[in-house]
C-alpha positions as CSV (number, residue, x, y, z in Angstrom):
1,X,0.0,0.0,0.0
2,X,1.1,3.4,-1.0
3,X,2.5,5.7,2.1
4,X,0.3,8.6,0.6
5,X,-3.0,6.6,1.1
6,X,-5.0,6.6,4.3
7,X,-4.9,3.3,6.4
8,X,-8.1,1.5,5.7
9,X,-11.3,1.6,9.1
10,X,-10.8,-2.3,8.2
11,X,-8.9,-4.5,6.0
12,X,-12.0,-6.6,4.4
13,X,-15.8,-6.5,4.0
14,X,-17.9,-6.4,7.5
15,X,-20.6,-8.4,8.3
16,X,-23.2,-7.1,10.3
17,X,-25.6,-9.5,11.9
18,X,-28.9,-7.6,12.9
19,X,-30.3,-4.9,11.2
20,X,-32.2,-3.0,14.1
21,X,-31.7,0.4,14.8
22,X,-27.9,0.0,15.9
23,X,-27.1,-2.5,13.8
24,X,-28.2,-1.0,10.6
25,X,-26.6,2.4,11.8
26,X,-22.9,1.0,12.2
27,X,-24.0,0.1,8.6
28,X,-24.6,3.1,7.2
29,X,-21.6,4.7,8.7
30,X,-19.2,2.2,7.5
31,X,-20.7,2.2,3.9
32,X,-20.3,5.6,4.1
33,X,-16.7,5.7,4.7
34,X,-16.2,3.5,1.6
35,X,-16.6,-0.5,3.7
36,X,-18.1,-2.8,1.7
37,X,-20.9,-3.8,3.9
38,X,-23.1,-7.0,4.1
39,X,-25.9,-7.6,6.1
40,X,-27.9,-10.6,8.0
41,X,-31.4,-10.4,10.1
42,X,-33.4,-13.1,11.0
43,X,-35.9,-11.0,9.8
44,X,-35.1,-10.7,5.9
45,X,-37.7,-7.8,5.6
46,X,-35.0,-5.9,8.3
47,X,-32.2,-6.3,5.6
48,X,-34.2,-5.5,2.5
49,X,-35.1,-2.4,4.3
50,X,-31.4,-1.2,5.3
51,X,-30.4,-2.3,2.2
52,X,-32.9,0.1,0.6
53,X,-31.5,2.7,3.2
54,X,-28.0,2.4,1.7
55,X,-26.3,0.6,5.1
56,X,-25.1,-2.6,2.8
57,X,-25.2,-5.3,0.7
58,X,-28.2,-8.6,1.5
59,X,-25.5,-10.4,-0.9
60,X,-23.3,-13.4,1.2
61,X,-19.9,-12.8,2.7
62,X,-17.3,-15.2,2.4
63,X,-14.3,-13.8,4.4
64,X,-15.4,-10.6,6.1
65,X,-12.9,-9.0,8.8
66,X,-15.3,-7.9,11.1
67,X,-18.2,-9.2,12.3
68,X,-20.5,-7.0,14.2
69,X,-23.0,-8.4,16.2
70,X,-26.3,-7.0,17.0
71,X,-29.1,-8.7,17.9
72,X,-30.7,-8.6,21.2
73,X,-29.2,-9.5,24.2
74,X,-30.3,-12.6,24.8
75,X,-29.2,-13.6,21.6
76,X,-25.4,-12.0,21.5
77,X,-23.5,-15.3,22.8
78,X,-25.1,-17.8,20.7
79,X,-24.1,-15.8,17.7
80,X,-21.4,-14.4,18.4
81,X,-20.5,-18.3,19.1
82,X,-21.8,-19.3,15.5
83,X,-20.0,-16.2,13.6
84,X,-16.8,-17.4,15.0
85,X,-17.1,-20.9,13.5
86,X,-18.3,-19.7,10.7
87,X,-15.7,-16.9,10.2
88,X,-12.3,-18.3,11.5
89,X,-10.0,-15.3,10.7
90,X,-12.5,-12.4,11.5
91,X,-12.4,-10.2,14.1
92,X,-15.8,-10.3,16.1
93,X,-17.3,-7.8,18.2
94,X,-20.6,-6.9,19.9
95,X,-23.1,-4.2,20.7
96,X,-25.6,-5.1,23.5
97,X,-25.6,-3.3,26.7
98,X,-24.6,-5.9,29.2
99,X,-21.2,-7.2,29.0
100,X,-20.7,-10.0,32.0
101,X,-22.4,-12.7,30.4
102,X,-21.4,-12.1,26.9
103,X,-17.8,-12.0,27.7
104,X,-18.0,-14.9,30.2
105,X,-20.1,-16.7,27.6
106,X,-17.6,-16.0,24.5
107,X,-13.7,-16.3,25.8
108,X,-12.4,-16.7,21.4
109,X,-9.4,-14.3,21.6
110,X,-10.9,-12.9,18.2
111,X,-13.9,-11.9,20.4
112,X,-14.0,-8.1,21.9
113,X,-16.8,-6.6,23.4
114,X,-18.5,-3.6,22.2
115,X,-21.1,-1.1,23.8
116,X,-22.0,2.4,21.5
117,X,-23.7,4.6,23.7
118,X,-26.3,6.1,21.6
119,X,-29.7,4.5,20.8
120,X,-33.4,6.2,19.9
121,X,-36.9,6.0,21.1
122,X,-37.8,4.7,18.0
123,X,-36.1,1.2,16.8
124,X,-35.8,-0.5,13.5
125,X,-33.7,0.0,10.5
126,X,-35.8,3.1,9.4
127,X,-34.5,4.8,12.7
128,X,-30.7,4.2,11.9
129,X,-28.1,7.0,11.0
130,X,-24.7,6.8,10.4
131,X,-24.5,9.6,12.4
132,X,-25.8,8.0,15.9
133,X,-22.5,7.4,17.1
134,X,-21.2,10.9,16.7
135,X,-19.9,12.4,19.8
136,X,-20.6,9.3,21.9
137,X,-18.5,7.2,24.4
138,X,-18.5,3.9,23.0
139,X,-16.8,1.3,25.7
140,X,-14.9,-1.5,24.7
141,X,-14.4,-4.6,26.8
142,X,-11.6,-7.0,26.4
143,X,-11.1,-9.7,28.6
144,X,-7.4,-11.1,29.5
145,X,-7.2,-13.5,26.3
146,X,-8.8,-11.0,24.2
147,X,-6.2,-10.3,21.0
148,X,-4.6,-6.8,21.5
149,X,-5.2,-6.9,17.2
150,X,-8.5,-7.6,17.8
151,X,-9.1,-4.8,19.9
152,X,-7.3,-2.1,17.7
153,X,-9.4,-2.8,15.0
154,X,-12.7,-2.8,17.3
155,X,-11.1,0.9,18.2
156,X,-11.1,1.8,14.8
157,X,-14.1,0.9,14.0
158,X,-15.4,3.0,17.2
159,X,-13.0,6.0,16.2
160,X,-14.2,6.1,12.5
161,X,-17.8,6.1,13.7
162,X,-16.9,9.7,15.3
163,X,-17.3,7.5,18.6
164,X,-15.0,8.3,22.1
165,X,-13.3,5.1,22.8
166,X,-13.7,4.0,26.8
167,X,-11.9,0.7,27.6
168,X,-13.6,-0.9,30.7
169,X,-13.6,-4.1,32.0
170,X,-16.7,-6.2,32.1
171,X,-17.9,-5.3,36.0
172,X,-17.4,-1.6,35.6
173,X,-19.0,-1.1,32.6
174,X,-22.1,-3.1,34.0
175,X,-22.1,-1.2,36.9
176,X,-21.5,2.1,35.2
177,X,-24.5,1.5,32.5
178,X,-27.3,0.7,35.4
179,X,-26.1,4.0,37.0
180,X,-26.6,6.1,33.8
181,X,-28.7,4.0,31.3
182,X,-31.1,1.7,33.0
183,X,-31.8,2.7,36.3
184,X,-32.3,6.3,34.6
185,X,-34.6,4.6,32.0
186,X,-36.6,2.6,34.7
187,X,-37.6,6.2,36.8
188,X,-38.5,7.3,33.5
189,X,-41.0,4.8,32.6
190,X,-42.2,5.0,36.6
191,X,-43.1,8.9,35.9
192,X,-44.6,8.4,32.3
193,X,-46.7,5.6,34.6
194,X,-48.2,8.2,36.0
195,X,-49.3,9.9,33.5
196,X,-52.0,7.0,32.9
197,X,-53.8,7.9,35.7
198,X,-53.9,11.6,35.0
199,X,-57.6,13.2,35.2
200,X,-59.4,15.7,33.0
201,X,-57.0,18.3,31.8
202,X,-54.1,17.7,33.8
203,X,-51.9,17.0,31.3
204,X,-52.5,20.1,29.3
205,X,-50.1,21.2,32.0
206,X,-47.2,19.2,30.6
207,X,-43.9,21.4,29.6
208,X,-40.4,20.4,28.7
209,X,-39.5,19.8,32.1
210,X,-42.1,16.6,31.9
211,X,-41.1,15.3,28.3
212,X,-37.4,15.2,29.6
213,X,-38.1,13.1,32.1
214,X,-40.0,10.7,30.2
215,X,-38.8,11.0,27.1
216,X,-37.1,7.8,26.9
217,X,-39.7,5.7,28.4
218,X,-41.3,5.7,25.0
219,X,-38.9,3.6,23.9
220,X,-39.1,-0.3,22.8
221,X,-40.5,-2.3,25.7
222,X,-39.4,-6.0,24.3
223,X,-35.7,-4.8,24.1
224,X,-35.5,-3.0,28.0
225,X,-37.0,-6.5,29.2
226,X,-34.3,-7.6,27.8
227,X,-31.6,-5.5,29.0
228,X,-32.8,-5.2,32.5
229,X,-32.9,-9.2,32.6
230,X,-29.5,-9.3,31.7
231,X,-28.3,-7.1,34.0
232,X,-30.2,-7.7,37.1
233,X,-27.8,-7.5,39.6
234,X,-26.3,-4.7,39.2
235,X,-29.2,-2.5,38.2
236,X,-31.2,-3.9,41.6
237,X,-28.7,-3.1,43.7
238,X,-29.2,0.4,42.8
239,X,-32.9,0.4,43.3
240,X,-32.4,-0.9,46.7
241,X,-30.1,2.4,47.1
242,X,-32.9,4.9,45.6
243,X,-35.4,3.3,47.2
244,X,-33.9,4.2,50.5
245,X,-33.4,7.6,49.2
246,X,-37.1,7.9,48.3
247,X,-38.4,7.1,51.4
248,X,-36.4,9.7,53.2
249,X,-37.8,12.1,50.7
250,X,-40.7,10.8,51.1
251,X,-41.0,11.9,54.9
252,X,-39.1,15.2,54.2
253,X,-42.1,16.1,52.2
254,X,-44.7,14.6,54.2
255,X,-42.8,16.6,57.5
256,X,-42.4,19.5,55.7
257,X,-39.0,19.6,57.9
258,X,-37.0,21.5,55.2
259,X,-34.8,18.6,54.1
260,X,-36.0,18.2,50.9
261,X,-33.8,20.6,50.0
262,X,-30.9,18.5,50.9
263,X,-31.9,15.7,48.5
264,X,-32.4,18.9,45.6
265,X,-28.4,20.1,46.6
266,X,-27.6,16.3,45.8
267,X,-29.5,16.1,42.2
268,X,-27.8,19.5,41.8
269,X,-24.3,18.4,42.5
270,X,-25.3,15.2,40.5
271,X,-25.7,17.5,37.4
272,X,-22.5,19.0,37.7
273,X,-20.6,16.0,37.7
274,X,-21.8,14.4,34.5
275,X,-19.0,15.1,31.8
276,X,-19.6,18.5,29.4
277,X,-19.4,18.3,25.4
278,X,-17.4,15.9,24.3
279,X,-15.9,14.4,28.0
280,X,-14.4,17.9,28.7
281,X,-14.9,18.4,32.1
282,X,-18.3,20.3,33.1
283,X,-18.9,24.1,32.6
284,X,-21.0,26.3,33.9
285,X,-23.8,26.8,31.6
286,X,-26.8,29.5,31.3
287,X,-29.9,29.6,29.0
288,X,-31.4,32.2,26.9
289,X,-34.9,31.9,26.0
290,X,-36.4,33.4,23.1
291,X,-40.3,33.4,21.5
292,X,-39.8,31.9,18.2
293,X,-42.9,31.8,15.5
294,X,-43.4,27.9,14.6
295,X,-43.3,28.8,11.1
296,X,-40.5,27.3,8.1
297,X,-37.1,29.1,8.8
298,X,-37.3,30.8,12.2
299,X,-35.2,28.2,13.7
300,X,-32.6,28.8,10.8
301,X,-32.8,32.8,11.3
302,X,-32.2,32.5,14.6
303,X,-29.5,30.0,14.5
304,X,-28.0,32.4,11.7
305,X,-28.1,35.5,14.0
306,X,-26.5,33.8,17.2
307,X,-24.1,32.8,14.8
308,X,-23.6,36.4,13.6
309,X,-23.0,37.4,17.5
310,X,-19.7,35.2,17.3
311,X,-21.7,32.8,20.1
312,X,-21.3,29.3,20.4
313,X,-24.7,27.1,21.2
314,X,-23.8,24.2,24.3
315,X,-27.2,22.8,24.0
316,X,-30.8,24.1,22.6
317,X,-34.6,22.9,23.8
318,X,-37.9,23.6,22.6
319,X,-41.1,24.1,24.1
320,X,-43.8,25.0,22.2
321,X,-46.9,26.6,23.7
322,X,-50.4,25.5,23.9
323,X,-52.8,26.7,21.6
324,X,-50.4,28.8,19.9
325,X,-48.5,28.3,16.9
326,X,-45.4,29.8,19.0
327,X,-42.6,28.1,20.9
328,X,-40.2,28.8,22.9
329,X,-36.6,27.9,22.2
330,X,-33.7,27.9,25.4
331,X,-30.4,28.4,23.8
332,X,-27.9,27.1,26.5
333,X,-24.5,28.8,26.2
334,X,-21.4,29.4,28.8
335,X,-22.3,31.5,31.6
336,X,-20.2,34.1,30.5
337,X,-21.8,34.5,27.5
338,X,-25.6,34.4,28.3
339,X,-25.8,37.7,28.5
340,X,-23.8,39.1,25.5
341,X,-26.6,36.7,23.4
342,X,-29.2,38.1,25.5
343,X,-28.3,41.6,24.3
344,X,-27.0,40.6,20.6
345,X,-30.7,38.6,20.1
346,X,-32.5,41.8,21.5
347,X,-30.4,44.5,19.0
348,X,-31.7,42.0,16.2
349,X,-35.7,41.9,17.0
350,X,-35.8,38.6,18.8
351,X,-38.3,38.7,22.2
352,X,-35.4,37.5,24.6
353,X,-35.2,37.2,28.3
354,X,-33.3,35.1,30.5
C-alpha cells in the first residue's frame, strides 16, 4: 500500500448480523466511509429495508474482517459463538448493553466486546443513522485473552464512527450502565406511569421539564426486558439504594422539615458531575430563552443570528406553547456569554429574556 494513502477503518468487508436500529446504523456509517458492507437479520424484511437505506449489501460474505453483532441480548452469545465458527480469521465484536455474560459466555481471543452509547426512542432499521455514534462514548471490553489486534481494529471501527473510545472491563462497565442507562430509563417509565392515571386536563399542563423526564420511556418495551434481565444484579442493587433515598424524601415532604432541600443540593451536584461536550470536564452553563414563531425558517434565522453574535450554542430545547402556533426555544451557552446573546438577540428583533 502506498505511504500517501489513508490506512483502511478495516482491512475486508464487514458483516453485520442484525439490522435494528444499531445495527443497521454501524451500517450506514461504515458504507459511508467506503466498507463494503453485508448484512444478515433473522428478519429478511429488516435487511431488504437497510439495504434500501443504503447501510449494505443482502449479498453473502465469504471472508469478512469484522463481524458486528447485534441482535438482542439474549441472543449475543449464541451468535457471536456461530460467527466465529463460521468466520475463522475475523475479528468479532458486539453491541448489547450488558457485558458480563457475553464475555464470560464468548472467551475466542478474536472476540471483543462492544457497547455504543447512543440509541433512539424509535427502533428498527428506518431509525438508523450513520451519524448516531457521533460524539458518543463507545466502551470497549476485552477480557485477559482478548487479542490486542482484535481490539485495535474494534477501536477503529469506534474511532471512525466519530465514537470516544472507553476501555472498561466487564464489572465496571455493567455497573457504570445501570447508574446512567437503565436505572435512569426505569424512573423514566415510573413517571410516564403516572401519567395513565392523570384526570381531566391535567396534562394540558405538561412542559419540557415533563417530556425530559419521560422521554425515553417511549422507547421499545421488548428490548428494555431484555436489557434489565441481563443485567439484574447490578441494576437492583441500585434500586435498593434509591429506594432508600425515596423514602427519606418521602418523609421530608410529608414533614415538611426542610430537608427536601438537601436531596435537591444532591441532584444539583449530581448534574455537575456528569461530563460536558465531548468528555471535557463540566462548565457552567446559562440559558437564553427566546419566542420563536413555529413557522419554516425561524429556527434557521435565529441559528443564523446567534451565529452572527460570534456565540457558540452548548445545547438548545424547545417548548412550544399550547394553543399557539409559538414556541419557545432555550439556547444554552457558557455562563459568561448568556448575557452578550441576551443583548445581541434583543439588537436584532428577537423577544429574549433570560
Amino acid at each position: 500500500m502506498s505511504a500517501d494513502l489513508p490506512e483502511p477503518v478495516v482491512p475486508g468487508p464487514v458483516l453485520v448480523i442484525g439490522c435494528g436500529l444499531i445495527g443497521t446504523s454501524v451500517a450506514l456509517g461504515l458504507s459511508d466511509l467506503g466498507v463494503r458492507v453485508h448484512l444478515r437479520d433473522a428478519r429478511p424484511a429488516n435487511v431488504e429495508l437497510a439495504a434500501s437505506l443504503g447501510a449494505g449489501t443482502p449479498d453473502p460474505v465469504q471472508d469478512p474482517a469484522l463481524v458486528v453483532v447485534a441482535v438482542p441480548p439474549a441472543a449475543v452469545v449464541e451468535t457471536a459463538l456461530a460467527a466465529l465458527e463460521e468466520f475463522p480469521s475475523a475479528v468479532v465484536t458486539d453491541v448489547a448493553s450488558v457485558k458480563t455474560h457475553v464475555c464470560a459466555g464468548v472467551t475466542d481471543p478474536r472476540f471483543v466486546g462492544g457497547h455504543p452509547m447512543a440509541g433512539k426512542e424509535r427502533s428498527g432499521p428506518m431509525a438508523g443513522s450513520g451519524l448516531l455514534f457521533e460524539g458518543r462514548a463507545w466502551a470497549v471490553v476485552p477480557t485477559e485473552g482478548t487479542d490486542p489486534e482484535a481490539v485495535a481494529v474494534v477501536e477503529r471501527v469506534a474511532t471512525a464512527l466519530g465514537s470516544v473510545v472507553r476501555r472498561m472491563d466487564a464489572a465496571s462497565h455493567d455497573r457504570a450502565v445501570a447508574l446512567v442507562s437503565h436505572v435512569p430509563h426505569l424512573v423514566s417509565a415510573l413517571t410516564a406511569g403516572l401519567l395513565t392515571e392523570a384526570e381531566g386536563d391535567d396534562l394540558l399542563l405538561a412542559g419540557q421539564g415533563l417530556r425530559d423526564v419521560i422521554r425515553i420511556a417511549g422507547s421499545d418495551r421488548g428490548l428494555w426486558v431484555d436489557i434489565i434481565g441481563s443485567n439484574a444484579g447490578q441494576v437492583g442493587a441500585i434500586l435498593d439504594d434509591l429506594a432508600v433515598r425515596l423514602d427519606d424524601l418521602r418523609a421530608a415532604v410529608r414533614t415538611a422539615d426542610g430537608s427536601v432541600g438537601e436531596h435537591l443540593d444532591r441532584g444539583r451536584a449530581g448534574v455537575a458531575r456528569v461530563p460536558g461536550k465531548h468528555g471535557a470536564h463540566p462548565i457552567a452553563l446559562a440559558g437564553v430563552f427566546v419566542s420563536i414563531d413555529d413557522t419554516p425558517g425561524e429556527l434557521s434565522r435565529l441559528f443564523a443570528d446567534i451565529g452572527d453574535a460570534g456565540i457558540n450554542i452548548e445545547d438548545m430545547r424547545i417548548d412550544h406553547e399550547l394553543g399557539r402556533l409559538v414556541g419557545v426555544v432555550e439556547v444554552v451557552v457558557q455562563a459568561g456569554a448568556a448575557e452578550d446573546l441576551h443583548t445581541a438577540l434583543i439588537e436584532r428583533g428577537w423577544a429574549a429574556f433570560r
